[in-house]
C-alpha positions as CSV (number, residue, x, y, z in Angstrom):
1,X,26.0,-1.4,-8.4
2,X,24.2,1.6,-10.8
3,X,27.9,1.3,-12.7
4,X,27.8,2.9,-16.3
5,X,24.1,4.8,-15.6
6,X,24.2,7.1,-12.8
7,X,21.2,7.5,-10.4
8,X,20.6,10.5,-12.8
9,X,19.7,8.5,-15.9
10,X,17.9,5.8,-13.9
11,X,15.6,7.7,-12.4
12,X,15.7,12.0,-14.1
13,X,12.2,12.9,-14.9
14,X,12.7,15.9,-17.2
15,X,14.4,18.9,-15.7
16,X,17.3,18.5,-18.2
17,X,17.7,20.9,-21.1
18,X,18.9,18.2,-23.7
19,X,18.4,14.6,-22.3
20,X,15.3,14.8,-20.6
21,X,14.6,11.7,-20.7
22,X,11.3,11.2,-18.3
23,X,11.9,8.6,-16.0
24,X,9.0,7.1,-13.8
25,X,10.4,6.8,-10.5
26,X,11.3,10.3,-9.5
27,X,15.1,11.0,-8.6
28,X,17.3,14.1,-9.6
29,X,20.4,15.6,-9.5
30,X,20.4,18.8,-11.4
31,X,20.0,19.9,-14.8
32,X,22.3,18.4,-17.6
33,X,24.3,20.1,-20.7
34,X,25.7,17.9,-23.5
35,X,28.3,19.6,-26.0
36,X,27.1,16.9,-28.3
37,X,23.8,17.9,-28.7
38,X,23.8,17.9,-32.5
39,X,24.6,14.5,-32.3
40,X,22.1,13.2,-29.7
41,X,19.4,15.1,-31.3
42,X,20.3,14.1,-34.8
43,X,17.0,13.5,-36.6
44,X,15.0,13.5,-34.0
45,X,12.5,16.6,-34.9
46,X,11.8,15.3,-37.9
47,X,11.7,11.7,-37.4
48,X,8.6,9.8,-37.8
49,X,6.7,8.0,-34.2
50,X,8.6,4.9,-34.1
51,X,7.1,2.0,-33.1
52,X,9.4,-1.0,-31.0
53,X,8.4,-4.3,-30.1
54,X,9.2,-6.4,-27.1
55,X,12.7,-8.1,-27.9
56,X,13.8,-6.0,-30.0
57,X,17.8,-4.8,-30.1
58,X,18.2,-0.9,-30.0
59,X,20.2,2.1,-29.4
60,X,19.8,3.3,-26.5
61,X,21.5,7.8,-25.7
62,X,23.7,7.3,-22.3
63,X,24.4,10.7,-21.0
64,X,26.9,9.6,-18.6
65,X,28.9,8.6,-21.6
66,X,27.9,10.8,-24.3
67,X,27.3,8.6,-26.7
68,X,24.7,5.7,-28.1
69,X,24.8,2.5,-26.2
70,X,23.9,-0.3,-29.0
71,X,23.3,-3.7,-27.2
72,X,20.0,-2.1,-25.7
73,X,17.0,-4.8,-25.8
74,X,13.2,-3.6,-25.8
75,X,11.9,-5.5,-22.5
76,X,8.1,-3.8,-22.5
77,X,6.7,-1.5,-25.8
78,X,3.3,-1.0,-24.6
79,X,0.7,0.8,-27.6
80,X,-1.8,1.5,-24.5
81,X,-2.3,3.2,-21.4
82,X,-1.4,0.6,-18.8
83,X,0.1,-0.3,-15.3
84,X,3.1,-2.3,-15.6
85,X,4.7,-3.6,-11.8
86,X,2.8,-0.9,-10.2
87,X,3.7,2.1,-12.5
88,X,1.0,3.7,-14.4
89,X,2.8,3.5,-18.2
90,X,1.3,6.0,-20.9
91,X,1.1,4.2,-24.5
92,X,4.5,4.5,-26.4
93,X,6.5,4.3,-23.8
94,X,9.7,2.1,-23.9
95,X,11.3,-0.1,-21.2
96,X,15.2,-0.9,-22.2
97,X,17.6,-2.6,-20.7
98,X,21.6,-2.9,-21.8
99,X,25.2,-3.1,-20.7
100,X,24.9,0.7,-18.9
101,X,21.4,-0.7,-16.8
102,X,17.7,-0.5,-17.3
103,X,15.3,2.2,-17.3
104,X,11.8,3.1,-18.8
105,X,11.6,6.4,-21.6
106,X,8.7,8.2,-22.0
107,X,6.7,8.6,-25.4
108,X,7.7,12.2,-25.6
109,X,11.3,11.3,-25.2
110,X,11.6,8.4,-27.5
111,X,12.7,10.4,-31.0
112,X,15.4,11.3,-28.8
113,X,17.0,9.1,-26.6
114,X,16.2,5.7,-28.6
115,X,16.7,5.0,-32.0
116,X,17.0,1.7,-34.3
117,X,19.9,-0.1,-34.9
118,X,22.1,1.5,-37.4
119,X,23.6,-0.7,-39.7
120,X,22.7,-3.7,-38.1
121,X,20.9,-6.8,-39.7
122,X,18.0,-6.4,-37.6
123,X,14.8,-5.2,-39.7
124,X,13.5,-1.9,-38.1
125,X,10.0,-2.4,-37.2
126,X,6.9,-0.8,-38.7
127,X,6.1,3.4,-37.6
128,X,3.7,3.6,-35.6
129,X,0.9,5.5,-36.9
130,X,-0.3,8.4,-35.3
131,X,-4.1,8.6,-34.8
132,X,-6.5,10.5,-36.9
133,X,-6.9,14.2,-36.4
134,X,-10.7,14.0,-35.8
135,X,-10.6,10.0,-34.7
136,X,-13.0,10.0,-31.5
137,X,-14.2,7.3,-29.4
138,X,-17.7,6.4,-29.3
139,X,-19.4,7.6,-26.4
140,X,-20.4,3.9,-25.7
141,X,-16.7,2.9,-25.4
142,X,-15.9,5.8,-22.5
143,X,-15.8,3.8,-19.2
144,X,-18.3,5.2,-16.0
145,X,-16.3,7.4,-13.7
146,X,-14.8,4.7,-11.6
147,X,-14.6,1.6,-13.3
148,X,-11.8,0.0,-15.4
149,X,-11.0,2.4,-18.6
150,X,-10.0,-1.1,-20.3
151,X,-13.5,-1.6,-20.9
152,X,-14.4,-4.9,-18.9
153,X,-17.2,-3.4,-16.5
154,X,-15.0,-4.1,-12.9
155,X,-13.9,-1.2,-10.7
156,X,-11.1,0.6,-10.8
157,X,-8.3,-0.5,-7.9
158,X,-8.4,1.8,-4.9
159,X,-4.6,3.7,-4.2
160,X,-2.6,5.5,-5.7
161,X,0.3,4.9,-8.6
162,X,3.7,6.0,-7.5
163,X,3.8,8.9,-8.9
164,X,0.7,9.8,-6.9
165,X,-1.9,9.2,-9.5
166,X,-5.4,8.0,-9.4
167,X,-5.4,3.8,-10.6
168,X,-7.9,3.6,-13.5
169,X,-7.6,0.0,-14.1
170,X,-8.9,-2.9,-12.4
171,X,-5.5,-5.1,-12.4
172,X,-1.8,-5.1,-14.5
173,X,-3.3,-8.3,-16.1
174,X,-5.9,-6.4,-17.3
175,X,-4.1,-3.2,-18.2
176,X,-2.2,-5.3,-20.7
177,X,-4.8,-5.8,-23.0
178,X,-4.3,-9.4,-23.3
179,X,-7.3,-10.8,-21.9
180,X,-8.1,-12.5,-18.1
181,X,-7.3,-10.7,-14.7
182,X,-5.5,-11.2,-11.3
183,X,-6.5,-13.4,-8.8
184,X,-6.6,-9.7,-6.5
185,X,-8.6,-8.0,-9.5
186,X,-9.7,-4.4,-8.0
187,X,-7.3,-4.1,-5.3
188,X,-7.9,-6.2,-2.8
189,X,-7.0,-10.2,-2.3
190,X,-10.9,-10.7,-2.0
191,X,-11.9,-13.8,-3.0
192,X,-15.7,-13.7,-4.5
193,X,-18.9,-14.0,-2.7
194,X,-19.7,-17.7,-2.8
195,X,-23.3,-17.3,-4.9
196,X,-26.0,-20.1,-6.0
197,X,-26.5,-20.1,-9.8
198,X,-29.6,-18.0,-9.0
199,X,-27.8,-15.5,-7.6
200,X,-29.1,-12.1,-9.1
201,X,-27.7,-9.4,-6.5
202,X,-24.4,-8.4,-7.6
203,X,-23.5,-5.7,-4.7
204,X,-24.9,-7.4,-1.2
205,X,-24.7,-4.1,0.6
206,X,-26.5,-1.9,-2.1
207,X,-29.6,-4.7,-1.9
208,X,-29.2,-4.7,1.6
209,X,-29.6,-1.5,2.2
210,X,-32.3,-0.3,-0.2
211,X,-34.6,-3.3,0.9
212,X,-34.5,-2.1,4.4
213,X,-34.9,1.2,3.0
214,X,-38.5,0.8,1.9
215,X,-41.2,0.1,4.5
216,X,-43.0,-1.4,1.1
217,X,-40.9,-3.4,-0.3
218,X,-39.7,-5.1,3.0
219,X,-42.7,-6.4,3.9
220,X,-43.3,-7.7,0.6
221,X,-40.2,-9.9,0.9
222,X,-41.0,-11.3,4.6
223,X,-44.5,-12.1,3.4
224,X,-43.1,-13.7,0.1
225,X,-40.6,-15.9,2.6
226,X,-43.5,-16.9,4.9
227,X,-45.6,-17.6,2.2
228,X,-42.6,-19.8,0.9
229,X,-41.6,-21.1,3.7
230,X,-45.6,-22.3,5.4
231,X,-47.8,-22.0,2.3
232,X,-51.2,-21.0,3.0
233,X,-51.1,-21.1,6.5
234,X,-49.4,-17.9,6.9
235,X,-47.8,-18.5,10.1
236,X,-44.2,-20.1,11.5
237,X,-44.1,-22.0,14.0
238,X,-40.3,-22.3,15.6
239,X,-39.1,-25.2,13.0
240,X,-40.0,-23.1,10.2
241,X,-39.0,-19.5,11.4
242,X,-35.5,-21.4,11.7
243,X,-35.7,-22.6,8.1
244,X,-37.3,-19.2,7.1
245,X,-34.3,-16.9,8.2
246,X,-31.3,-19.3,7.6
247,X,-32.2,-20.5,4.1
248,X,-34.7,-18.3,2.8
249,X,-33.6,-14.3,4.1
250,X,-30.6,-14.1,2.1
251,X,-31.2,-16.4,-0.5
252,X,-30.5,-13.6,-3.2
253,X,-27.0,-12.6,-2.0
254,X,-26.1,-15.9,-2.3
255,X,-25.5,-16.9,1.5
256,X,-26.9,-18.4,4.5
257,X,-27.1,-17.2,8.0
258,X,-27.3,-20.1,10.6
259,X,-29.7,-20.2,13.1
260,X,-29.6,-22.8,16.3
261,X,-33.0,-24.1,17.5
262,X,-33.4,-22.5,20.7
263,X,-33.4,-19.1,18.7
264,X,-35.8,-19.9,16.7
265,X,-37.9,-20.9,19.5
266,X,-37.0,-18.0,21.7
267,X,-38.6,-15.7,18.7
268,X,-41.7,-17.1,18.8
269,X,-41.8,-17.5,22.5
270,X,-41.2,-13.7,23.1
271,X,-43.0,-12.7,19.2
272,X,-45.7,-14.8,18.5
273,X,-49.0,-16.1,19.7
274,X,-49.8,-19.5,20.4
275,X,-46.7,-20.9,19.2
276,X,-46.4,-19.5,16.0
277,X,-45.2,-16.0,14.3
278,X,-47.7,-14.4,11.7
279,X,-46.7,-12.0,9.4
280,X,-46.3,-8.8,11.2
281,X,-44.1,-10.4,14.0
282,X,-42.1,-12.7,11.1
283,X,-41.4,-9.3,9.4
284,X,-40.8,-7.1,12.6
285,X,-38.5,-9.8,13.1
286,X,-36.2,-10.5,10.1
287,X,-36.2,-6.0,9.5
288,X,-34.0,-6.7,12.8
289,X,-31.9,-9.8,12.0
290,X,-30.8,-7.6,8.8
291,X,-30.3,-4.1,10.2
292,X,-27.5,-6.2,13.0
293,X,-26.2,-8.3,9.4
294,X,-25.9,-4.7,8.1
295,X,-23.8,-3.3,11.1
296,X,-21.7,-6.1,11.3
297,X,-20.4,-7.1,7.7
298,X,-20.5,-3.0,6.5
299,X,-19.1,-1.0,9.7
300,X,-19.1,2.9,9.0
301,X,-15.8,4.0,6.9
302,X,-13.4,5.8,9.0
303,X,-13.5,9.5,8.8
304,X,-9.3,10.2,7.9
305,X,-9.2,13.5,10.1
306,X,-7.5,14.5,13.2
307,X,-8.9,13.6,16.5
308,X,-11.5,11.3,14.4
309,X,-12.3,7.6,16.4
310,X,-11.9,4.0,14.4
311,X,-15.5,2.6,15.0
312,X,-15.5,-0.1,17.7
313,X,-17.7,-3.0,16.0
314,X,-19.7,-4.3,18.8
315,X,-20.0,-8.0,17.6
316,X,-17.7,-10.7,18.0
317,X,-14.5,-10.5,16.1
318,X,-15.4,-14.2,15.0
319,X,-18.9,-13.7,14.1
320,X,-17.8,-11.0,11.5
321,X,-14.8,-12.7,9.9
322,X,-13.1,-16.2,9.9
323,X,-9.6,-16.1,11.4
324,X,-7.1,-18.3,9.5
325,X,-3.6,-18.6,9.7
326,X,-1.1,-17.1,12.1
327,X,1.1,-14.5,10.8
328,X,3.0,-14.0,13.8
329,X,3.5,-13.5,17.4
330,X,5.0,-10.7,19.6
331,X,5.7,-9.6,23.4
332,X,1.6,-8.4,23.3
333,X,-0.3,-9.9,21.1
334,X,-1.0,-12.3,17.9
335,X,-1.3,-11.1,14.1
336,X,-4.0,-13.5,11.9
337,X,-5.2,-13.7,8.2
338,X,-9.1,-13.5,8.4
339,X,-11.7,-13.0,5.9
340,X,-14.8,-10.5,5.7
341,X,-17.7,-13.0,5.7
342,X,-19.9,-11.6,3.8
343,X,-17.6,-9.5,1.2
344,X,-15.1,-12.0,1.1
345,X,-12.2,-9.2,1.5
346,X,-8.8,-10.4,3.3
347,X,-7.6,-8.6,5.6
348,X,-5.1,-9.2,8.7
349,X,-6.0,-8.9,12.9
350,X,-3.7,-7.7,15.3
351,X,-4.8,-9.1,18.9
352,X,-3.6,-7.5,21.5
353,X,-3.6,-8.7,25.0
354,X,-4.9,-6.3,27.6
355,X,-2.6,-5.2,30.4
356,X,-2.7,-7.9,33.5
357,X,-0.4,-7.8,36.0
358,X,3.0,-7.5,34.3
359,X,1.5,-9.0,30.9
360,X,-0.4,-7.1,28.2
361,X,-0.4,-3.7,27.0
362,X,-3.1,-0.6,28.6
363,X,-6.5,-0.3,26.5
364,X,-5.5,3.7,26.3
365,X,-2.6,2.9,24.4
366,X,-3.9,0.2,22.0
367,X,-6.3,2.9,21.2
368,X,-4.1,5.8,21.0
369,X,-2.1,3.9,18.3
370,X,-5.3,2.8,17.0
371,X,-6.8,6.7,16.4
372,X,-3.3,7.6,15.2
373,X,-3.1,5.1,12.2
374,X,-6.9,6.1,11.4
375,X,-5.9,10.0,11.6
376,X,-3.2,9.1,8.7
377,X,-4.7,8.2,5.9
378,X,-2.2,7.8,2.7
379,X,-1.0,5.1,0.5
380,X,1.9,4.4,2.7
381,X,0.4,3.7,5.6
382,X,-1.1,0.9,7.2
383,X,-5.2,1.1,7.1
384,X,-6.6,0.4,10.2
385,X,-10.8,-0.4,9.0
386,X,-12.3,-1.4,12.7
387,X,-11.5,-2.8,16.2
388,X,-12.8,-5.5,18.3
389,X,-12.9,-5.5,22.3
390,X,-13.5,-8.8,24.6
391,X,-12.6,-9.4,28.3
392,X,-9.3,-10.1,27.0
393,X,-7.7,-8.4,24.4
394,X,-8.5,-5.7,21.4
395,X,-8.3,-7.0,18.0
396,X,-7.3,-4.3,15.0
397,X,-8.5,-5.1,11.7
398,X,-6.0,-3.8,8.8
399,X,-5.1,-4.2,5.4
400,X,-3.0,-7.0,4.5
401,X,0.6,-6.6,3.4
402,X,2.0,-10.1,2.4
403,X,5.6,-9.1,1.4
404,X,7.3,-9.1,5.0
405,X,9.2,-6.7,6.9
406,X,11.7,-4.5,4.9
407,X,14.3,-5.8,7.8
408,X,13.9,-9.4,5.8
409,X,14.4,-8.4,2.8
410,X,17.8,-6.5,4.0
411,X,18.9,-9.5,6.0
412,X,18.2,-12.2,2.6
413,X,20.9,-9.9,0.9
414,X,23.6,-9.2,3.5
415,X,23.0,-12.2,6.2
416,X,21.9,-15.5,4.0
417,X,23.6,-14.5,0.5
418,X,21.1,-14.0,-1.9
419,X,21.3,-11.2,-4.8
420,X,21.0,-7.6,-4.0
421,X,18.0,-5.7,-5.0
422,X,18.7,-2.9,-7.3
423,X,19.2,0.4,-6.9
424,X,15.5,1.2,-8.3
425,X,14.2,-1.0,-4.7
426,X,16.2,1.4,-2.4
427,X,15.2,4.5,-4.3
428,X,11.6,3.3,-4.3
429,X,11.2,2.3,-0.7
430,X,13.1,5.6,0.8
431,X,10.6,8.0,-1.6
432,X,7.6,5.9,-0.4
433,X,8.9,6.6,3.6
434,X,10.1,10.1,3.0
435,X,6.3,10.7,1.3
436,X,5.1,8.9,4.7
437,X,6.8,11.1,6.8
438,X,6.4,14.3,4.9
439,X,2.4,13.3,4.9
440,X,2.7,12.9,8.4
441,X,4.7,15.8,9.5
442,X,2.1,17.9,7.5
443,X,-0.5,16.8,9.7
444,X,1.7,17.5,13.0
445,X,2.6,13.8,13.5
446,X,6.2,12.6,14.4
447,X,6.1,8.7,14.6
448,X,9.1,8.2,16.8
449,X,9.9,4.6,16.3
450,X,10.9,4.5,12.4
451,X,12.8,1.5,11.5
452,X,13.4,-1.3,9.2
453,X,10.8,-3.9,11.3
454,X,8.1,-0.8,11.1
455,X,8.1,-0.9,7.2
456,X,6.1,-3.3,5.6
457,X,6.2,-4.6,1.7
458,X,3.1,-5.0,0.0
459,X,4.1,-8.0,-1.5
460,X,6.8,-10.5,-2.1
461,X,7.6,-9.1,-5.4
462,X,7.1,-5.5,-4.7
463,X,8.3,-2.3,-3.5
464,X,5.9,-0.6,-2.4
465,X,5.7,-0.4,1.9
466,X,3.3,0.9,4.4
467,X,4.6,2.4,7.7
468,X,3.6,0.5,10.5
469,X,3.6,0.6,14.0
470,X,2.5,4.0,15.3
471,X,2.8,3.0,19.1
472,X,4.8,5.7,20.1
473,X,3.4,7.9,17.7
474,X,2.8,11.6,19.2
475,X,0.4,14.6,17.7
476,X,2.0,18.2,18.2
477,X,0.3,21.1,19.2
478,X,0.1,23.5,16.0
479,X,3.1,25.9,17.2
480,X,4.6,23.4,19.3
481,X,8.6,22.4,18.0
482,X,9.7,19.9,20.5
483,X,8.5,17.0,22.4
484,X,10.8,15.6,26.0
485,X,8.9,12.4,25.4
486,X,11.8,10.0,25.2
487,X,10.8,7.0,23.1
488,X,12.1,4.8,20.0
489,X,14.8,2.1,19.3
490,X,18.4,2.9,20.4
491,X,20.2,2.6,17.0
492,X,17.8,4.6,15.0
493,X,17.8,7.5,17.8
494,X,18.6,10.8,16.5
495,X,21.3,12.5,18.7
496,X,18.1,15.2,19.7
497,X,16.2,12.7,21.0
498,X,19.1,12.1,24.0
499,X,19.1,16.0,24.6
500,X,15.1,15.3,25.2
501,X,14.1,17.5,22.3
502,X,12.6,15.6,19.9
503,X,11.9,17.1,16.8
504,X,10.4,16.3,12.9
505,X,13.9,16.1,12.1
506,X,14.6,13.1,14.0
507,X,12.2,11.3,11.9
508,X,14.6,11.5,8.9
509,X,17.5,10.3,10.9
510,X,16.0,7.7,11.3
511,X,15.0,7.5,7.8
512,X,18.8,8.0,6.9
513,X,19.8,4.8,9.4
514,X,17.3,2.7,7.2
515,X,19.0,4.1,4.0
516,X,22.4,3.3,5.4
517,X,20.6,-0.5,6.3
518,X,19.9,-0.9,3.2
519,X,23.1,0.5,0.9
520,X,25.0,-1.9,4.0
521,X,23.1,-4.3,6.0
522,X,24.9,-2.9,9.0
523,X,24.1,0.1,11.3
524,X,26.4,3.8,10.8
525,X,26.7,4.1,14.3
526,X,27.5,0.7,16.6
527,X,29.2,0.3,19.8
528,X,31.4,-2.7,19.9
529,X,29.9,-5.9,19.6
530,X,29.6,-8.7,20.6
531,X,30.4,-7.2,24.2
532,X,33.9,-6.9,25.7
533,X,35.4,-9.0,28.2
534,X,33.9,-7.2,31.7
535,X,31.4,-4.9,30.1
536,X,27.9,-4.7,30.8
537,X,24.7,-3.8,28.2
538,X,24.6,-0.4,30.0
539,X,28.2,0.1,28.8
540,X,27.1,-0.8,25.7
541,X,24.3,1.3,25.2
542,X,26.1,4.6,26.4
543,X,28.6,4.0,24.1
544,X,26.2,3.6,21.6
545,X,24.7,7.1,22.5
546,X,27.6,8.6,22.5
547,X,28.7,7.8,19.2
548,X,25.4,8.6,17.7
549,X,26.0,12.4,19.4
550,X,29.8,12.8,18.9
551,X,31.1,10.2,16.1
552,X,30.5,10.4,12.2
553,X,29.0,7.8,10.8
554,X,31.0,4.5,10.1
555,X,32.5,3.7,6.3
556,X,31.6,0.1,4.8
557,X,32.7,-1.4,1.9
558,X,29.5,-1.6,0.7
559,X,28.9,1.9,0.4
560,X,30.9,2.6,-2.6
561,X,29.2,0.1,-5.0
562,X,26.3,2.4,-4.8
563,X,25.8,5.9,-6.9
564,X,27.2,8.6,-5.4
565,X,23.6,10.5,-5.2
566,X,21.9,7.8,-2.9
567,X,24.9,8.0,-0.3
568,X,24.6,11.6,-0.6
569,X,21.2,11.5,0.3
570,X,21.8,9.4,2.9
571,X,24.7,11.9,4.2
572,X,21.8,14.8,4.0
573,X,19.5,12.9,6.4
574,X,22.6,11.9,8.7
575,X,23.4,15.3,9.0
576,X,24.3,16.7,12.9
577,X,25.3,20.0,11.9
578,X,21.7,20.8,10.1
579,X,19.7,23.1,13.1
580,X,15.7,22.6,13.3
581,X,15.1,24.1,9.4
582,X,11.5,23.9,8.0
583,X,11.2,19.9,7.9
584,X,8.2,20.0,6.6
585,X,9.1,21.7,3.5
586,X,12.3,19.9,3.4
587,X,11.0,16.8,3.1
588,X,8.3,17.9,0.6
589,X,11.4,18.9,-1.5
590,X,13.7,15.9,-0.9
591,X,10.9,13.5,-1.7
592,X,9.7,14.6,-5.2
593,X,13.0,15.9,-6.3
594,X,16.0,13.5,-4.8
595,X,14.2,9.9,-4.2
């Protein structure tokens, strides 16, 4: 696997003197020198902006082999800003694939490392012109600060690209210029408000709000609704104030908010006068109905700073969204779909039982995992949004990640058969985690409990992951180095955590087990299994601990079909002999300039 290219060409972003050939996806092993430079460089300052179309057969500059590769096929040739799967791709840009592997060049390194075929019978394709000196887009054409710079009036998706960058388009569809956009348009697998064709108000929460804003204007509305709803008797009697709030009071958002009967007759028993509401009680009234719609469909947005609280909505899980399918269950609790009723937004609860007897989990520590996730706000890592309480249980509401646990996608490859993933998956997924736990460790964090089940994929045909699960989770003080709280999963224990001195470093161990999961499908350090004739799971697990201590890690025949950078890497963060350096700063390092 990675034969021909080395991790170097796949993934170098321009710390070379002669090839530096930008690659998106940031790995590096050290600058480059090419005796042939003459050669590779051969026209190239004088040579006009090429332009190269999708299917297109080029040549293609391999370092690794010093020469020109020439069965290189254009796969994207993109003459606009875009995102292509998940990268943000500057216009002129070239994605090319061929016998050595495939990899993206950037517009500043095409002259350079891509050329047309020479000799060939395929006709070169036009130059691409370059743009006029004093060409400038009308002031019209620039999009508003937050909305799609493709020019179709929706906002930009929220996150970050992976190289850490602001999104400003609303979808890949429509980065691509070719018309239409994803079904998850702006970010998020919301489906769209269901509106009447009269339907004016596009932003429910904006109208909302400014309505119950003005004194004025409010009671113009409830007096328009009675009048409406009663003509010119100007009063409701219970029938009516039913009708009045449930077909009439959000009529211009486009929705309905039912009422049952013994409401509506339990206003005008405890608001009216003689059976009827006029049109200071009707509008006292409704100003209330909406401030509660207001609190429940638009909580507060969590405040992504240390010791902050998630804000505990105080309705009923079920009144604010509409649960759906079952995702899956566990030893505490239940994980559903549900849906934002009013915005329409998907997202995904996590009920957790509270602690009876010997069943459940403690409300202290549902919340404590709760505050941590809310504390760590970045693009790799799960968004917690609110949380529910009942008699029974606590129900988190978090973003949605539809791709599975990375621990599936490892088992499809090694346990049931199917194609591995290339090198660019690994690479991307252990940057992602090394940015979570470098974020993390900045903020004094140390999760704990890092493994393959705790990483989630975005989607099915995706790499990007959220860390999950931040359980065990545990804040140090400032100046603090160590922590004796014992905690985690046997096989991804550093050997520290044994001595009962935990520290940021044991983190990536961990992260190196999951590197070694995925270069392997196996573990590098396993006491024999399935157990020996006469020995017990206690056997087995000191074994286990002393091996993760004493041994090094195991070979595997799978290790040497990958490039000899990412099992380095993998050998840094495996390392027993490395004391308590500045982890921090380490990982700051490994992430932007290894992975």
């Amino acid at each position: 696997m990675g034969e021909g290219l080395s991790v170097h060409e796949l993934f170098c972003r321009g710390s070379c003197s002669v090839c530096d050939v930008n690659m998106l996806p940031v790995i590096h092993a050290g600058s480059c020198s090419d005796k042939n430079e003459a050669q590779h460089l051969q026209g190239s300052k004088a040579m006009a902006t090429q332009s190269y179309v999708k299917g297109e057969v080029v040549e293609v500059w391999s370092n690794s082999l010093k020469s020109w590769i020439s069965d290189a096929v254009v796969l994207e040739a993109p003459d606009r800003d875009c995102v292509i799967d998940g990268y943000a791709i500057p216009a002129g840009a070239v994605k090319v694939t061929s016998s050595a592997g495939t990899k993206w060049i950037l517009p500043d390194q095409v002259p350079s490392a891509l050329r047309k075929v020479q000799g060939g019978d395929v006709p070169p394709s036009e130059p691409r012109l370059p743009p006029l000196p004093d060409a400038k887009p009308a002031e019209a054409a620039k999009p508003k600060p937050g909305m799609c710079k493709m020019g179709c009036g929706r906002p930009v998706q929220p996150g970050l690209t992976r190289g850490m960058k602001a999104f400003d388009t609303c979808c890949k569809k429509c980065a691509q210029g070719k018309g239409g956009h994803d079904s998850n348009c702006g970010g998020s697998t919301a489906k769209p408000l269901a509106r009447s064709i009269t339907t004016e108000i596009d932003d429910p929460q904006t109208w909302l709000l400014d309505l119950l804003s003005s004194a004025d204007s409010f009671n113009k509305y409830a007096s328009k609704i009675v009048a409406t709803v009663s003509g010119d008797a100007g009063t409701l009697s219970a029938a009516q104030a039913q009708d009045a709030v449930s077909k009439h009071m959000l009529r211009p958002i486009g929705t309905t908010l039912p009422v049952e009967m013994r409401a509506a007759e339990d206003w005008v028993s405890r608001h009216g006068e003689g059976g009827v509401l006029d049109v200071p009680a009707f509008t006292k009234l409704a100003h209330q109905i909406l401030q509660d719609r207001v609190r429940a469909w638009f909580p507060e947005k969590l405040v992504a700073k240390t010791h902050s609280f998630v804000r505990q909505n105080p309705a009923r899980v079920e009144a604010v969204y509409e649960v759906g399918k079952l995702l899956g269950e566990g030893s505490f609790g239940k994980v559903y779909t549900v849906q934002h009723r009013i915005s329409g937004e998907s997202r995904v609860c996590k009920k957790i039982a509270k602690l009876k007897g010997k069943e459940g989990m403690k409300v202290e520590e549902i919340l404590q995992e709760i505050e941590s996730m809310a504390t760590l706000d970045h693009p790799n890592v799960i968004k917690v949004y609110e949380y529910f309480q009942d008699r029974d249980s606590v129900s988190q509401i978090m973003e949605p990640c539809y791709g599975g646990e990375l621990q599936d996608r490892i088992n499809e490859v090694f346990q049931k058969g199917k194609p591995c993933y290339a090198e660019e998956f690994v690479c991307d997924v252990m940057k992602q985690t090394l940015r979570a736990l470098a974020f993390m460790h900045s903020h004094n964090f140390m999760h704990k409990d890092l493994k393959p089940q705790n990483i989630m994929l975005v989607s099915k045909d995706s790499a990007s992951i959220k860390v999950i699960d931040f359980g065990l989770a545990e804040l140090f003080e400032p100046d603090q180095k160590h922590s004796d709280a014992f905690g985690g999963t046997l096989l991804y224990m550093a050997p520290e955590v044994f001595r009962l001195k935990l520290e940021f470093k044991s983190d990536i161990w961990s992260a190196g087990v999951i590197h070694y999961n995925l270069m392997t499908g196996d573990y590098p350090f396993m006491a024999a299994w399935p157990l020996p004739k006469g020995k017990t799971m206690e056997w087995w697990q000191t074994e286990l601990t002393r091996s993760i201590c004493e041994d090094n890690f195991r070979d595997n025949k799978h290790l040497k079909t990958w490039t000899p950078e990412s099992r380095d890497l993998m050998r840094q963060m495996l390392d027993k002999t490395v004391a308590c350096f500045d982890v921090k700063q380490d990982l700051v390092q490994m992430q932007s300039s290894r992975v």
